[in-house]
C-alpha positions, 0 to 999 in steps of 0.5 A: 422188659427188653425196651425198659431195659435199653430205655433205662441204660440209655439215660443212665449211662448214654449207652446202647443195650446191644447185647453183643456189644456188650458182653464185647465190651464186658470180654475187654474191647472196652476200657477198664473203667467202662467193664463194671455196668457191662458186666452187670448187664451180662449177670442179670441176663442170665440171673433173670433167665434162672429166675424165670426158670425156677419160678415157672413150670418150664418144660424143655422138651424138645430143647432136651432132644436135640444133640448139642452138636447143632446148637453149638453150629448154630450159636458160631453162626450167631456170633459170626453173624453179629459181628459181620453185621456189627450187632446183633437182633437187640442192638439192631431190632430195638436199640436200632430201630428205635432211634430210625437207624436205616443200617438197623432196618435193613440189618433186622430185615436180613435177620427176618427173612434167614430167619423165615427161609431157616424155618421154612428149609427145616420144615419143608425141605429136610423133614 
C-alpha cells in the first residue's frame, strides 16, 4: 500500500511520498499553494492508522507497558536522524531506492544496520 501510495502521488502531483518531507512541507517550509496535498497526505496517514484500529482486533500489549519516557527519546532521535540524513525510511527506503538513488542505498543501509545493532543491544546486552 505504501508503493501505491508513492506510485500515485508521483503521477499526480511529480512529488515524492517522504513522509518527512511531507509533514516539513504540511508544517510550512513549503509554499502556501503546495500545503493543501501534503496535509491530505498527513490526514490519511493517521485516518488509515484509526481505521485499522478499529476494524482489527488490535492488542497493545507490550506498546502499553512501556513508559512514555522512552518513546518520546526515541521519536527526538527519529526526527534528529531524518533531518541529518535529509528524510526518512520511506522517502529513502522506497521512494529512494526506487528511483536507484545511491544516496537513498546508502541512507537505508544506515538505518538497517542501527536498526539490527539497536535490537541486538537491547536483546543481549541491557536484558
Amino acid at each position: 500500500m505504501i508503493g501505491l501510495a508513492a506510485i500515485v502521488l508521483l503521477l499526480g502531483t511529480g512529488r515524492i511520498a517522504g513522509v518527512s518531507g511531507v509533514l516539513a512541507g504540511a508544517m510550512g517550509q513549503a509554499p502556501t499553494g503546495d500545503r493543501h496535498w501534503r496535509w491530505l497526505f498527513v490526514a490519511g496517514l493517521v485516518i488509515g492508522g484509526g481505521l485499522y484500529l478499529m476494524f482489527n482486533d488490535f492488542q497493545w500489549g507490550a506498546a502499553a507497558a512501556t513508559p512514555a519516557w522512552p518513546v518520546l527519546i526515541g521519536a527526538l532521535f527519529v526526527g534528529f536522524g531524518t533531518r541529518m540524513g535529509n528524510g526518512c525510511t520511506s522517502g529513502h527506503g522506497i521512494c529512494g531506492l526506487s528511483r536507484f538513488s545511491v544516496r537513498s542505498l546508502v541512507a537505508t543501509l544506515t538505518f538497517m544496520a542501527f536498526g539490527f545493532v539497536t535490537v541486538f543491544v537491547i536483546r543481549h546486552v541491557i536484558a
